[in-house]
PASE-671643 format. One record per residue (C-alpha): residue number from 1; chain; residue in three letters; x, y, z negated. Coordinates in steps of 0.05 Angstrom, whole numbers, plus 5000, padded with zeros to 4 digits. Example, Ala and Ser with C-alpha at 12.3 -4.5 7.8 and 13.67 -1.06 7.14 Angstrom:
// residues 2
ATOM,1,A,ala,5246,4910,4844
ATOM,2,A,ser,5273,4979,4857
***
This chain:
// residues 322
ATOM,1,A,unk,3006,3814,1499
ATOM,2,A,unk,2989,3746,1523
ATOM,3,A,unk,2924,3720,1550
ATOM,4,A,unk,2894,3649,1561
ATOM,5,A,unk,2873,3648,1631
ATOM,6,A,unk,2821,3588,1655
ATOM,7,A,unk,2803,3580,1736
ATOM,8,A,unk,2742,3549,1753
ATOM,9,A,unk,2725,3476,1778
ATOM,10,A,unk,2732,3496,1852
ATOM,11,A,unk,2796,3545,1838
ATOM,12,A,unk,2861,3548,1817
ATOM,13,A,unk,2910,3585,1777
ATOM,14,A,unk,2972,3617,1815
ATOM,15,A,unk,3020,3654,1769
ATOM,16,A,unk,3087,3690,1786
ATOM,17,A,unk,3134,3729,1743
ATOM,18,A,unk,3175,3721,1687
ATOM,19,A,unk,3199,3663,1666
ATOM,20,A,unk,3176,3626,1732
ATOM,21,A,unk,3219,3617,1793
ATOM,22,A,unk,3176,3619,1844
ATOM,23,A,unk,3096,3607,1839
ATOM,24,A,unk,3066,3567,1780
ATOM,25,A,unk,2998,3533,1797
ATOM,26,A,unk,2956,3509,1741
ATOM,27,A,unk,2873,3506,1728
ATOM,28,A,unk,2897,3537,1663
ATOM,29,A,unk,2953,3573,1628
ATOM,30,A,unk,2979,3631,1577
ATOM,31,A,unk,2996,3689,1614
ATOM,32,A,unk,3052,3736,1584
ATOM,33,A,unk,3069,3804,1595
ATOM,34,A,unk,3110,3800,1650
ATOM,35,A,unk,3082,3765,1688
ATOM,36,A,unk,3020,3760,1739
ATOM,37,A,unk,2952,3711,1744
ATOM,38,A,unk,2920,3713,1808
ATOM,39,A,unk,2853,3652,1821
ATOM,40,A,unk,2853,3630,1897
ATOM,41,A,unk,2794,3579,1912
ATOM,42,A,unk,2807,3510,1941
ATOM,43,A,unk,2729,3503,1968
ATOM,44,A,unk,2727,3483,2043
ATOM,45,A,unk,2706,3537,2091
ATOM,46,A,unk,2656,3533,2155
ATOM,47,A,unk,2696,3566,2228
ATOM,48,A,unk,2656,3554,2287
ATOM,49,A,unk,2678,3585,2346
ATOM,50,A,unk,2678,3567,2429
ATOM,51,A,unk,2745,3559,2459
ATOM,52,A,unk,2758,3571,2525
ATOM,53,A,unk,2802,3517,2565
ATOM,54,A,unk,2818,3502,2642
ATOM,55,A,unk,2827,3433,2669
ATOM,56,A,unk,2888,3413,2710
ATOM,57,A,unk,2846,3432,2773
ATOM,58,A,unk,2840,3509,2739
ATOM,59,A,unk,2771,3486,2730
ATOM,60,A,unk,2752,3533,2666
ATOM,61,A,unk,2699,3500,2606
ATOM,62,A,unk,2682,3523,2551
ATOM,63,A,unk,2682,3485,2477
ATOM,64,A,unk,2638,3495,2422
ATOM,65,A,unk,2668,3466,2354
ATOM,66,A,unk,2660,3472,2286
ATOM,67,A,unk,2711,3456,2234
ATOM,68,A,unk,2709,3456,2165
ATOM,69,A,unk,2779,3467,2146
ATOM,70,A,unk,2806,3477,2070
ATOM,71,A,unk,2866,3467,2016
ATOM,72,A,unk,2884,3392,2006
ATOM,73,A,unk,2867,3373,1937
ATOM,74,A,unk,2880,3297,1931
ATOM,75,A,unk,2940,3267,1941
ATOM,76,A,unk,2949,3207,1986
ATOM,77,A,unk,2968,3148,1938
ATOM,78,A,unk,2992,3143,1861
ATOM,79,A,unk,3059,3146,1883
ATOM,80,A,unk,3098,3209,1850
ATOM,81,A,unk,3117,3229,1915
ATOM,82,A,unk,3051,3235,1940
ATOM,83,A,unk,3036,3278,1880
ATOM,84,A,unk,3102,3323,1901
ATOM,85,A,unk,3071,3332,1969
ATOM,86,A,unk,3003,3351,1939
ATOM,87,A,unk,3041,3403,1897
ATOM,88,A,unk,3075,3418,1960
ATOM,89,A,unk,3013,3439,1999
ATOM,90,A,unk,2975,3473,1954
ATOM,91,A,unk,3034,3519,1945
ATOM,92,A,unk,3043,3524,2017
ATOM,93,A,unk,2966,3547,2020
ATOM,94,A,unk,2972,3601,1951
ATOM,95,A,unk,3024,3634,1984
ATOM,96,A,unk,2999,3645,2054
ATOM,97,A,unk,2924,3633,2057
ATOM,98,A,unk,2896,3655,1998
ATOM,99,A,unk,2920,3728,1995
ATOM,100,A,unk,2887,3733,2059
ATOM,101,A,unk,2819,3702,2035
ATOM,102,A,unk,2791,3771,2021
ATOM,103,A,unk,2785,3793,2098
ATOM,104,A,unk,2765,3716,2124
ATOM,105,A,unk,2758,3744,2190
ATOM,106,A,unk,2836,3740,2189
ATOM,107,A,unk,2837,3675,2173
ATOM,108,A,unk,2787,3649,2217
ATOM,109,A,unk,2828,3684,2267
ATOM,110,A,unk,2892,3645,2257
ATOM,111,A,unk,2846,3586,2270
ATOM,112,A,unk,2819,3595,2323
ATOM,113,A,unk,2884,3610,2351
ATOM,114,A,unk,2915,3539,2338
ATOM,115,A,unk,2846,3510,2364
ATOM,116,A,unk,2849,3543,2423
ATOM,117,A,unk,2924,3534,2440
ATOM,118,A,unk,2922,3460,2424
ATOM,119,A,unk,2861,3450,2473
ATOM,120,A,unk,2890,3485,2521
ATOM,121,A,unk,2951,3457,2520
ATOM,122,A,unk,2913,3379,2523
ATOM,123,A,unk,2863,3401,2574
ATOM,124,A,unk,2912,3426,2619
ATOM,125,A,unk,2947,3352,2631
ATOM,126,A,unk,2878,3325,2637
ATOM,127,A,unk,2829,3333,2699
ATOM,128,A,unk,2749,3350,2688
ATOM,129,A,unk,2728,3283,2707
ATOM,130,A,unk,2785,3244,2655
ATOM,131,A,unk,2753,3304,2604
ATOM,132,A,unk,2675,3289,2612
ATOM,133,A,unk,2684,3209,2619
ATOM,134,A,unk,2734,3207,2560
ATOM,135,A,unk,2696,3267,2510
ATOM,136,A,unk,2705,3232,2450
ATOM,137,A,unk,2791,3213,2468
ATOM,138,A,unk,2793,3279,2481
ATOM,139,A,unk,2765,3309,2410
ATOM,140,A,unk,2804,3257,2375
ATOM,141,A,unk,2878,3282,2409
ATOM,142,A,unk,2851,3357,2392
ATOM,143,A,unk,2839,3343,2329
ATOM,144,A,unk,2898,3295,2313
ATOM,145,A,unk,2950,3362,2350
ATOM,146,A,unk,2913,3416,2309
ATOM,147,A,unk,2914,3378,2246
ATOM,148,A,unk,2994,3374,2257
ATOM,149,A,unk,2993,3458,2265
ATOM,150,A,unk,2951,3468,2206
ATOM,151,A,unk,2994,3418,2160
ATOM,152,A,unk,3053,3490,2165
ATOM,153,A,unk,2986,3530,2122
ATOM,154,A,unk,2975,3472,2070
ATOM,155,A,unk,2900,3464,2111
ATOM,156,A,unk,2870,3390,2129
ATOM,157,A,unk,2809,3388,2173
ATOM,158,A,unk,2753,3355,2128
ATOM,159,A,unk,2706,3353,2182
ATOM,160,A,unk,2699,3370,2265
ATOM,161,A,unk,2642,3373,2300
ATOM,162,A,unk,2650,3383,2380
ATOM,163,A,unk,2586,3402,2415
ATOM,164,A,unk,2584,3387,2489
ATOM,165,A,unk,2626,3421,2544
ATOM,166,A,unk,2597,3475,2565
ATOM,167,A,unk,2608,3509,2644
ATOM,168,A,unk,2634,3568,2653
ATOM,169,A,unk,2584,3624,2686
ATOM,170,A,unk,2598,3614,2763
ATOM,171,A,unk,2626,3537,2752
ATOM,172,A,unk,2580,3502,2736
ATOM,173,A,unk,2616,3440,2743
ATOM,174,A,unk,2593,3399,2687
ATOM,175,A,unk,2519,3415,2703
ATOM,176,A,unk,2527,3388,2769
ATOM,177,A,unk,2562,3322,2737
ATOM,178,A,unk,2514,3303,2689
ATOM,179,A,unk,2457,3308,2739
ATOM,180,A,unk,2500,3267,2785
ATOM,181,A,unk,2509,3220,2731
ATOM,182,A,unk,2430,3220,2714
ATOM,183,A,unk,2422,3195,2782
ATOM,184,A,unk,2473,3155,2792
ATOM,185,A,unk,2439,3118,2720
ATOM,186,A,unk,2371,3128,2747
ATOM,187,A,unk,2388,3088,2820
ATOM,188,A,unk,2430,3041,2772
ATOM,189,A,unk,2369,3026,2724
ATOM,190,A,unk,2321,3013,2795
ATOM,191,A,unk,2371,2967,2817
ATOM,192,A,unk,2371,2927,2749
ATOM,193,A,unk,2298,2935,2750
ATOM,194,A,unk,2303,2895,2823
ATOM,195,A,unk,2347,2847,2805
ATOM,196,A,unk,2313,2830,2739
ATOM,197,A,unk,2251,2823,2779
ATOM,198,A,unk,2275,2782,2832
ATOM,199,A,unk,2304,2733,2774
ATOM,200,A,unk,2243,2733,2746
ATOM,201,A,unk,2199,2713,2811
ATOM,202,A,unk,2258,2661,2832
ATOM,203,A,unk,2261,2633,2766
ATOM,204,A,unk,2182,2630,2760
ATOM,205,A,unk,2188,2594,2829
ATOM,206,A,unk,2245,2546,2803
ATOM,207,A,unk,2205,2527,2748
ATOM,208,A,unk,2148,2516,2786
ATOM,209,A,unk,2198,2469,2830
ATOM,210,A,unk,2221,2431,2776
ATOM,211,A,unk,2153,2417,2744
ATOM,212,A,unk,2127,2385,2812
ATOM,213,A,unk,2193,2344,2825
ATOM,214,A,unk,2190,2323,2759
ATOM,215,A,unk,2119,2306,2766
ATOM,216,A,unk,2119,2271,2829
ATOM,217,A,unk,2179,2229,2795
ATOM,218,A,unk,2137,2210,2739
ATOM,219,A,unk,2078,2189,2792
ATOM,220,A,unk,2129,2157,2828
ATOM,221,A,unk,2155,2112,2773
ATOM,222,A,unk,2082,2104,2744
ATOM,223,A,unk,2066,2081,2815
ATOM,224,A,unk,2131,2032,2820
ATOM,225,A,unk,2098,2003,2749
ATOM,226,A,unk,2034,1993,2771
ATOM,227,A,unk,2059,1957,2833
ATOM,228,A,unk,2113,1909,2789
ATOM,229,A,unk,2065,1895,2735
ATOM,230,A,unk,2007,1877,2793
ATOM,231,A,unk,2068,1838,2824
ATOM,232,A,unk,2093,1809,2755
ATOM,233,A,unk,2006,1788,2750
ATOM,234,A,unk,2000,1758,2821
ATOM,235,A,unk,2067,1722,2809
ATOM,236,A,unk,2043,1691,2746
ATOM,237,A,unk,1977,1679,2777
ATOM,238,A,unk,2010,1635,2835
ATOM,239,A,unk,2045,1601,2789
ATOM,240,A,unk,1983,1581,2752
ATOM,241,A,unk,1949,1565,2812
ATOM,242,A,unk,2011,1514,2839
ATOM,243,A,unk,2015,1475,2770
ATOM,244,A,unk,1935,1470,2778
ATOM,245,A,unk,1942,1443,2848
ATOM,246,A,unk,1986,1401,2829
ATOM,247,A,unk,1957,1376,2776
ATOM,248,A,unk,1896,1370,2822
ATOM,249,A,unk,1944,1331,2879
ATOM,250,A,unk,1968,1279,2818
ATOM,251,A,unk,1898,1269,2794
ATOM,252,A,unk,1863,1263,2862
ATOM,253,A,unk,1922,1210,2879
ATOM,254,A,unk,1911,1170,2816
ATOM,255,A,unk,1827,1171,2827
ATOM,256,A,unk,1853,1158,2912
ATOM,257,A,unk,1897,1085,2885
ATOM,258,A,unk,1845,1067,2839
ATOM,259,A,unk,1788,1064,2881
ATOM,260,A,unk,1839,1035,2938
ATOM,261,A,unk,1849,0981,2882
ATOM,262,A,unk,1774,0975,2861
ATOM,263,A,unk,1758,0969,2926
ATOM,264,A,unk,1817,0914,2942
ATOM,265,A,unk,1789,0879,2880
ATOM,266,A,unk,1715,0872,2909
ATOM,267,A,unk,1739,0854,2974
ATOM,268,A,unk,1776,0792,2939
ATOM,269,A,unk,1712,0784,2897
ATOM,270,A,unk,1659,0791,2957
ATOM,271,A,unk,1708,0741,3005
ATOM,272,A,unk,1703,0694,2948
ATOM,273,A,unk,1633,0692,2932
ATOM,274,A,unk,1619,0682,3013
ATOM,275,A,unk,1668,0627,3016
ATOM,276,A,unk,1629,0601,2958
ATOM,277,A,unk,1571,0592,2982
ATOM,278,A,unk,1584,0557,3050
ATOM,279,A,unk,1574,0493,3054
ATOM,280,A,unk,1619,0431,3080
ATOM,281,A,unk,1590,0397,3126
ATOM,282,A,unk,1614,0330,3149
ATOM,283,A,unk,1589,0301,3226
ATOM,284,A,unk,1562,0228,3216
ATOM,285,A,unk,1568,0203,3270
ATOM,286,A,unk,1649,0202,3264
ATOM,287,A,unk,1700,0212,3212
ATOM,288,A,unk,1729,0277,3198
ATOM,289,A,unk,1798,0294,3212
ATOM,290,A,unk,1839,0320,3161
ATOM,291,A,unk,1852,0381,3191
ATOM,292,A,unk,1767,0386,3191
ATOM,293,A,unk,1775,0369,3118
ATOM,294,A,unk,1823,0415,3096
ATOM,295,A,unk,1774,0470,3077
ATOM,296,A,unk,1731,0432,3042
ATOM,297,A,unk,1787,0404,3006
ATOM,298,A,unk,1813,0465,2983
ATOM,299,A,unk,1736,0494,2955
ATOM,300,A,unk,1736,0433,2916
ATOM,301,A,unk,1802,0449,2884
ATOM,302,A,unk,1778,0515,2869
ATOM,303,A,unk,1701,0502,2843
ATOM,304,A,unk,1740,0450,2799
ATOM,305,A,unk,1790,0503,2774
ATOM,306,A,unk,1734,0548,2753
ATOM,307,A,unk,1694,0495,2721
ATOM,308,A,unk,1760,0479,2681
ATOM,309,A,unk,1767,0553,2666
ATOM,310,A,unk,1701,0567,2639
ATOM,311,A,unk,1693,0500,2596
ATOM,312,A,unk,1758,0524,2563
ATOM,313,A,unk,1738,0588,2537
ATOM,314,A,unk,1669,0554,2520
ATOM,315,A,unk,1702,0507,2485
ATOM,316,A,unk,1760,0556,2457
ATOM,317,A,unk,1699,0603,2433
ATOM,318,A,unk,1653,0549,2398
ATOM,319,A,unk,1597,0561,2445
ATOM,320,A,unk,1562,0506,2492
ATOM,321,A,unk,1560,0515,2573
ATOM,322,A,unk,1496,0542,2601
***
């Protein structure tokens, strides 16, 4: 008789018999007399162990890991060869993994072996300091060489977690590292401490620096102002002053020349009037000589000319001589 045979989301359906070369896989499928159905689940399973390595000094560690290691279900790209090498894997895994999924302890065994001969194999061309300063390299190249081992049982590591090395009772080499590294980060941190400190005061102190030369240069050229403006004033002022002296000079000069010629003037006027009013006299007793007569000649002439002159501007003006 036949049966219709359904696995579950997280299973699949591995059939063998007749009719089938070699193993069918399917979520579900008719099963015929003659043939065999056995489910095999594809969920991810949890192996944490501690593997035990040695340095290239023969320096032993131990590390603590977990991996959660399963079937791969998804194929790499939409290409139909990536589907082939899906189909490829899972078959891989249904034929040698799951039958042995009933005693795990089995499985986890065959682990844990790859694990540990992958690590030991990496640690052993590495020494303990390349190991503790490069951690994380390290876990990457164990992962990346067990990965290539468990690829031959259709398994893929989903996820790794590496705890930190661990010492060995009796070497406690890593202990003694990290608290030489602690210190050696502690001294580190005082000296940045220092240094940031000393920036701190010497650039305080620079500042201070620049904010008095930079004052003083402002006083400085406030000062050189002051002193070209009161320049640039007293300059002006000087000027002032020399076109009032001048001015002063010219005008004392002209007031000088006209009282020189005011005073010219009435020393023409007062000679006149005092030659004016002396007399001629004549001797009687003799005859004058003409050199005796020669004055009075020339008053004559000029009591006649002014007598002339002032009847012709009475007469010119209309009015009679007083």
């Amino acid at each position: 008789m036949a049966s219709f045979q359904v696995a579950d989301a997280s299973e699949y359906l591995a059939i063998t018999g007749w009719g089938i070369d070699d193993v069918k896989l399917a979520k579900k499928a008719w099963v015929f007399v003659g043939q065999q159905c056995k489910k095999f689940s594809i969920s991810p399973v949890n192996y944490e162990f501690e593997v035990h390595a040695m340095s290239a000094e023969k320096l032993p560690f131990i590390l603590p890991a977990v991996f959660t290691i399963g079937p791969k279900i998804t194929a790499a790209g939409g290409e139909e060869s990536d589907r082939k090498d899906l189909q490829a894997q899972l078959l891989l895994y249904s034929k040698l993994i799951a039958p042995l999924h009933s005693s795990r302890s089995h499985v986890q065994e065959l682990v844990k072996g790859i694990i540990e001969g992958e690590t030991r194999v990496l640690a052993a061309e590495l020494t303990m300091e390349e190991i503790f300063k490069g951690t994380k390299t390290f876990k990457e190249k164990v992962f990346n060489r067990v990965q290539l081992e468990l690829n031959q049982f259709g398994l893929i590591i989903y996820n790794a977690n590496v705890k930190q090395l661990v010492d060995v009772p009796g070497h406690e080499y890593f202990s003694y590292l990290g608290q030489k590294t602690q210190q050696d980060a502690a001294n580190q941190a005082k000296v940045d401490v220092a240094e940031a400190r000393m920036k701190g005061e010497v650039g305080a102190k620079e500042r201070e620096g620049l904010t008095r030369q930079n004052a003083a240069k402002v006083d400085a050229e406030t000062k050189v102002l002051s002193v070209r403006q009161q320049g640039q004033g007293l300059k002006e002022e000087a000027k002032v002053k020399a076109e009032v002296q001048v001015f002063e000079n010219e005008r004392a000069a002209e007031i000088a020349a006209a009282k020189a010629e005011l005073a010219m003037k009435k020393a023409g006027w007062d000679k006149w009037r005092l030659s004016a009013r002396t007399p001629c006299a004549r001797p009687r007793s003799s005859r004058p000589s003409s050199s005796a007569r020669q004055p009075c000649t020339t008053i004559h002439r000029f009591k006649n000319q002014m007598h002339n002159s002032i009847a012709g501007r009475t007469e010119g003006g209309g009015g009679k001589a007083v």
